[in-house]
C-alpha positions as CSV (number, residue, x, y, z in Angstrom):
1,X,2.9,3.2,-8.2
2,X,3.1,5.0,-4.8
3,X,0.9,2.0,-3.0
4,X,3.3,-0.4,-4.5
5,X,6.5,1.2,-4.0
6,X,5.3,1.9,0.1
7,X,4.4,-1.9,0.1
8,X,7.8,-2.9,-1.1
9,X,9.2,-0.6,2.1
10,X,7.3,-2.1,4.4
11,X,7.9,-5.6,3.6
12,X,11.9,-5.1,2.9
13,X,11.8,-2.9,6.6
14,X,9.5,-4.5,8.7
15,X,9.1,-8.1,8.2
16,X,9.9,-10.4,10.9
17,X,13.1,-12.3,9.4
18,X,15.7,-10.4,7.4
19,X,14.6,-10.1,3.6
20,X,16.9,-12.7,1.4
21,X,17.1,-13.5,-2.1
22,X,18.8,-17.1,-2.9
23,X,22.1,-16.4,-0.9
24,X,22.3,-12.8,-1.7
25,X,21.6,-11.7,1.9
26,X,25.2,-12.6,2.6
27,X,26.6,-10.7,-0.2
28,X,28.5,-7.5,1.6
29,X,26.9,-4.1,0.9
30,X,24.3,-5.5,-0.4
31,X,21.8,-4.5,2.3
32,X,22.5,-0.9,1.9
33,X,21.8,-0.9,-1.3
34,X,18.2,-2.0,-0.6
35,X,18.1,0.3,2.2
36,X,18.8,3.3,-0.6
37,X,16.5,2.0,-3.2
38,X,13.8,1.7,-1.0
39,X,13.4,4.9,0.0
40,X,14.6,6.7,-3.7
41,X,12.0,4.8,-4.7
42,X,9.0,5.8,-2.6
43,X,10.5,9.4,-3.0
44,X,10.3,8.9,-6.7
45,X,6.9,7.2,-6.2
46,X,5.6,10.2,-4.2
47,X,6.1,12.6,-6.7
48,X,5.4,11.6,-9.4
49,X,1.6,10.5,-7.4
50,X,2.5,14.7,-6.7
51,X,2.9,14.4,-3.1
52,X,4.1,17.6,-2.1
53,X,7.6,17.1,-1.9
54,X,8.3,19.2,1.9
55,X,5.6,16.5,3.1
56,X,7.5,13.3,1.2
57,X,10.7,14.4,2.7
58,X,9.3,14.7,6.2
59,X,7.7,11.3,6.0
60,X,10.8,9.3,5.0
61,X,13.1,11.2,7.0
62,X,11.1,10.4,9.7
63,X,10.7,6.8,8.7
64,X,14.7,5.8,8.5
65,X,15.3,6.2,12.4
66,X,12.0,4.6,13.2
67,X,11.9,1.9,11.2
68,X,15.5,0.6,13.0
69,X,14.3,1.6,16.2
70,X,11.2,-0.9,15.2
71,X,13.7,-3.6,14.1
72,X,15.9,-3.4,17.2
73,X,12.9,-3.6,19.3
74,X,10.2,-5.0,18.0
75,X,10.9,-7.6,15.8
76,X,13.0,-10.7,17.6
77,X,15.0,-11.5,14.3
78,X,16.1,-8.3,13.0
79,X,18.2,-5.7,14.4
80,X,18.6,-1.9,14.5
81,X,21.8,-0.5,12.1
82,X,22.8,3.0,12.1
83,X,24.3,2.7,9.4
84,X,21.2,1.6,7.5
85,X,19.4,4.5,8.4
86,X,22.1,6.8,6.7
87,X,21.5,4.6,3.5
88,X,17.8,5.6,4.3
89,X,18.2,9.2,4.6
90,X,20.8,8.4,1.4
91,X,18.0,7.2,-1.0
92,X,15.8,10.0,0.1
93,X,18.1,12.5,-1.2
94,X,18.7,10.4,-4.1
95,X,14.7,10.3,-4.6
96,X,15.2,14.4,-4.0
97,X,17.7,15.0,-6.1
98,X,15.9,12.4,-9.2
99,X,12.6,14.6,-8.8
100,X,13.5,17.5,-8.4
101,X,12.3,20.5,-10.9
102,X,14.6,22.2,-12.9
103,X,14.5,26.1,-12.7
């Protein structure tokens, strides 16, 4: 589940044209959504595959910033939000908060 929840990141944060379903790329908000579920999702992923979760954290923290900085630079037909990398950071505390162990 891990290998296919960190494909589904990839392809929804790095490929070259913005990611579109029908005409549901247009719908407003819509984006941010992904941009949370993404990355609750390979938070959820990596735990339950028992990633240690200081590790998981790191890596996806890490990941929001870079993967805009990627877009704005890198890739000719996306852009670089700020705002989508607080709905990154958002879905890994939503992964956090999902997995983590009650006391």
């Amino acid at each position: 589940m891990l290998l296919v929840a960190v494909l589904v990141q990839v392809a929804v944060l790095y490929s070259p044209q913005q990611p579109s379903v029908g005409g549901l790329s247009a719908v407003t908000g819509l984006d941010k959504v992904v941009h949370v579920g993404v990355f609750a999702l390979v938070m959820v992923a990596g735990r339950t595959a028992r990633v240690p979760r200081a590790l998981l954290l790191a890596l996806t923290v890490v990941q929001a910033p870079l993967s805009e900085i990627a877009q704005a630079t890198l890739l000719p037909h996306r852009s670089g939000d700020p705002w989508d990398v607080v709905a990154d950071l958002a879905g890994c505390l939503l992964g956090w908060l999902l997995t983590r162990e009650r006391r």
